[in-house]
C-alpha positions as CSV (number, residue, x, y, z in Angstrom):
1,X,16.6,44.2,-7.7
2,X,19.8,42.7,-7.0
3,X,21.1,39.5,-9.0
4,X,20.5,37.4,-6.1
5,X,16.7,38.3,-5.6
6,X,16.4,38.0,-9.4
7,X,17.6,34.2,-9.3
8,X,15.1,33.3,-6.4
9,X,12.1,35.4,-8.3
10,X,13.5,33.2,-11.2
11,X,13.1,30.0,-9.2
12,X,9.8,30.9,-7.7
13,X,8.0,31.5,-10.8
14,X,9.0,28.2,-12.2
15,X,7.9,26.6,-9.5
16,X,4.6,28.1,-9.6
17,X,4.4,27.4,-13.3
18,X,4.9,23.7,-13.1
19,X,2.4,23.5,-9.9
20,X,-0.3,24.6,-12.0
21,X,1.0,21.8,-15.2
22,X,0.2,18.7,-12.5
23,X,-3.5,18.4,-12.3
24,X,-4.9,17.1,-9.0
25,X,-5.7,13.4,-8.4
26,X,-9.3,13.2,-9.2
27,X,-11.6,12.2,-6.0
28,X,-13.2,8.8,-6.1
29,X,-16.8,9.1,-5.3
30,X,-18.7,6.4,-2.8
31,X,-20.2,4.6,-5.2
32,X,-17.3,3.9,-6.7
33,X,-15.3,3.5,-3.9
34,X,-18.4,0.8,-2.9
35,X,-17.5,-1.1,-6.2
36,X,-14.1,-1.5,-5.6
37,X,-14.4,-2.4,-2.1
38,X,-16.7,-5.0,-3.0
39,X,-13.9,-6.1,-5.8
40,X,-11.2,-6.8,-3.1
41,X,-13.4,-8.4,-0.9
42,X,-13.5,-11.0,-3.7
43,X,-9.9,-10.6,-4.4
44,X,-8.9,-10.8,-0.9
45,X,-11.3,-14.3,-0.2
46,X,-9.6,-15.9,-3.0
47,X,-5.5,-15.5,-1.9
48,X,-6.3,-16.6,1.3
49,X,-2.5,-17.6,1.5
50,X,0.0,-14.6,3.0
51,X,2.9,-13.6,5.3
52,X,3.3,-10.8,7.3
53,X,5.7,-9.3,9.7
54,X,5.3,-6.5,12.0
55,X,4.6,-4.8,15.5
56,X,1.5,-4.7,17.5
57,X,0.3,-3.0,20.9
58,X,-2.7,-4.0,22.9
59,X,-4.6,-2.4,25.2
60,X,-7.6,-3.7,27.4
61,X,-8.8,-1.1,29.9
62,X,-5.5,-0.4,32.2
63,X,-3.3,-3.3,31.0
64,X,-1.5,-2.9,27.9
65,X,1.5,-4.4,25.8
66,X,3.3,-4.8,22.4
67,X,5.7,-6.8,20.9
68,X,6.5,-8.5,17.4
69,X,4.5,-10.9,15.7
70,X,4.9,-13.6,12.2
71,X,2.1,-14.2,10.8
72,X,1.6,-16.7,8.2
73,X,-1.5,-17.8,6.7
74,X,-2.7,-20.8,4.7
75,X,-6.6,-20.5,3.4
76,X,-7.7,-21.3,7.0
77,X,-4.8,-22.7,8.7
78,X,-2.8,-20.3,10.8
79,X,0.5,-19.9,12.3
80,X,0.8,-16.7,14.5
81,X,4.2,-15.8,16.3
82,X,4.2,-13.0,19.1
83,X,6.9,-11.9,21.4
84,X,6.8,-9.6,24.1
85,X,10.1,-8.3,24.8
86,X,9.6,-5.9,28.0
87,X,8.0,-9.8,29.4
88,X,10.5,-12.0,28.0
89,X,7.3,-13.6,26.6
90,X,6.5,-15.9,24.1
91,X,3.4,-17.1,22.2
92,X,3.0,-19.0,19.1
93,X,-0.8,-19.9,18.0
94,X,-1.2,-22.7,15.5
95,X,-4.3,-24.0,13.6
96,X,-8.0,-23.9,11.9
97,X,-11.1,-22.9,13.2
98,X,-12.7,-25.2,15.8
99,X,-9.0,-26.5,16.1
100,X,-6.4,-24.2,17.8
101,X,-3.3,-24.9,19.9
102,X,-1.5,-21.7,22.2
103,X,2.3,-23.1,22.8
104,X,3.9,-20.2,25.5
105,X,7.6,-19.8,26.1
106,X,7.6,-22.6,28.9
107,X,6.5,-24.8,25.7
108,X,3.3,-25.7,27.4
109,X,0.5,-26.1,25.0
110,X,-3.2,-24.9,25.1
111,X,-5.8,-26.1,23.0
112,X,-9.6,-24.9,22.2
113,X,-11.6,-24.1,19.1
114,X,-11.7,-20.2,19.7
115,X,-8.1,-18.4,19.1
116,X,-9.1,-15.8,20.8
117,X,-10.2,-17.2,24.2
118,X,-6.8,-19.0,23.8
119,X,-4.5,-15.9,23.0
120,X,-6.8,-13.8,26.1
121,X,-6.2,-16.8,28.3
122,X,-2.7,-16.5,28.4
123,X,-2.0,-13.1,27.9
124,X,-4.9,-11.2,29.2
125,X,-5.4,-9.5,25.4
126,X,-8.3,-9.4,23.3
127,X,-7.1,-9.9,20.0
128,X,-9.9,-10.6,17.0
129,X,-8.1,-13.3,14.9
130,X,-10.6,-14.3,12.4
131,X,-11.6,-10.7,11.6
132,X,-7.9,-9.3,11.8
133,X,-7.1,-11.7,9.0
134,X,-9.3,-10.0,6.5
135,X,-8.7,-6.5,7.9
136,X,-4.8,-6.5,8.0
137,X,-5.7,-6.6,4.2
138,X,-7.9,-3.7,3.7
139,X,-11.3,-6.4,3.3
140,X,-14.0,-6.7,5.4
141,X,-14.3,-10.5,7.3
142,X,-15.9,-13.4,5.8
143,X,-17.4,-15.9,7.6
144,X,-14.9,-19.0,8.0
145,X,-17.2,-21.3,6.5
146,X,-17.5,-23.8,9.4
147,X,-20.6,-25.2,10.9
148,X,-19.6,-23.7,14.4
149,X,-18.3,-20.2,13.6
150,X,-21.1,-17.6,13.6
151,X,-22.2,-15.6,10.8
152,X,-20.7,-11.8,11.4
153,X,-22.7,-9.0,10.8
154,X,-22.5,-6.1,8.0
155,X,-20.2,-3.9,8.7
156,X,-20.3,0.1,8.4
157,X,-17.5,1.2,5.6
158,X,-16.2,4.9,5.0
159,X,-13.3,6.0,2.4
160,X,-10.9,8.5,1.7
161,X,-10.7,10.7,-1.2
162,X,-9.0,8.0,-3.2
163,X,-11.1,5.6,-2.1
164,X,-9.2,3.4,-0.1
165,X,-11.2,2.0,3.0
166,X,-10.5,4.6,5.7
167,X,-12.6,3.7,8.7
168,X,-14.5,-0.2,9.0
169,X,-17.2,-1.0,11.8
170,X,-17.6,-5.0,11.7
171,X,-18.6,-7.3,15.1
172,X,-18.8,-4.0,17.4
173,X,-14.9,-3.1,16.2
174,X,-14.2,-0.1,14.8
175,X,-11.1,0.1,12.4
176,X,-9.3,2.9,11.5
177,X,-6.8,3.2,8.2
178,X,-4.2,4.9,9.2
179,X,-1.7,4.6,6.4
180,X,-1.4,2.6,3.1
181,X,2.0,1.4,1.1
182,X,1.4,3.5,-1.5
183,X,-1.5,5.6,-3.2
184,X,-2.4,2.8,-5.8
185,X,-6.0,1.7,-5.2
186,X,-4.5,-1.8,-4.8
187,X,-2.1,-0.7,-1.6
188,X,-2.0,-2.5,1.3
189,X,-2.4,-0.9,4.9
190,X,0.5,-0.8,6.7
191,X,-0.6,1.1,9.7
192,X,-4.3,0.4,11.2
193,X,-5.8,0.5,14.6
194,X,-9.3,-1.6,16.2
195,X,-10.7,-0.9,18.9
196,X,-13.8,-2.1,21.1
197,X,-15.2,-1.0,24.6
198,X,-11.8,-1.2,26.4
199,X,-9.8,-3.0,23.5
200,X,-7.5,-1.7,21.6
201,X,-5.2,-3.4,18.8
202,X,-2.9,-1.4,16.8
203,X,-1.3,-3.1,14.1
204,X,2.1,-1.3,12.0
205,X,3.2,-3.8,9.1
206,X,7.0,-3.9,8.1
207,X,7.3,-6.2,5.6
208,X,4.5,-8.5,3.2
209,X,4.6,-11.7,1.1
């Protein structure tokens, strides 16, 4: 064996050596996994306050765009920021629930107590505000506590193997984890997608606070 083939057999075995030292992450088991899902819920419901800056694309059955959004939220107050540069559109959503103005680039105000109706009113996308809140964060929704906003329903929950939510059915969406920050069971998603019937909202994250 030449000195060359001895120096890579050298590496190799090395290599294989310190492979076997690193023991595998352990898997977290549902029940567990249940627990601490449960946990952030809680968590998540009491830092209502956060910022968030990223990229989103929507689709509803053939009509489709993306663009940047801002997001800042305040326990219940909102302030939402979403461009559209293939339009040359702006939108910039302000408020609570049951108390919601849409302002567009030709500074023209909308008002009504459902965010959504107001964001598919003047852009044609279904995008679920009150349950994106709470999902951009790895939790299921809560209900907003207001006499008008109705109670939603149970959701379905899967996980991965280290038991970070992985796939969430909530309100007749399905959402789908795509990728976290880190592996730490306190990450946060970065990359997610929700989809229902003909709607589609994928959501990529760049930066928190």
């Amino acid at each position: 064996m030449t000195t060359r083939a001895l120096k890579f057999a050298h590496i190799a075995l090395i290599a294989l050596v310190l492979s076997a030292c690193v023991s595998p992450r352990p898997r977290v088991g549902t029940p567990v996994a249940q627990a601490n899902q449960i946990q952030r819920d809680q968590n998540i419901e009491a830092q209502s306050s956060f910022r968030l800056r990223g990229r989103i694309a929507i689709k509803n059955a053939h009509d489709g765009g993306s663009g940047r959004f801002d997001w800042t939220q305040n326990g219940e107050q909102i302030r939402f920021e979403l461009s559209a540069p293939l339009s040359n559109q702006t939108w910039r959503l302000e408020g609570a629930p049951g108390n919601y103005t849409l302002t567009d680039s030709k500074g023209a105000p909308q008002h009504s107590d459902d965010a959504r109706a107001l964001i598919y009113a003047a852009s044609g996308w279904t995008i679920p505000m009150q349950e994106l809140r709470f999902w951009v964060r790895g939790a299921r929704a809560q209900s907003s506590g207001t006499t008008n906003a109705p109670e939603l329903s149970f959701p379905e929950l899967s996980f991965d193997g280290s038991g970070r939510l992985s796939v969430l059915k909530q309100n007749g969406w399905t959402v789908q984890y795509e990728r976290y920050s880190d592996a730490s069971d306190g990450a946060l998603p970065v990359k997610l997608r929700a989809f229902k019937d003909d709607a589609q909202v994928k959501v990529i994250v760049q930066s928190w606070e």
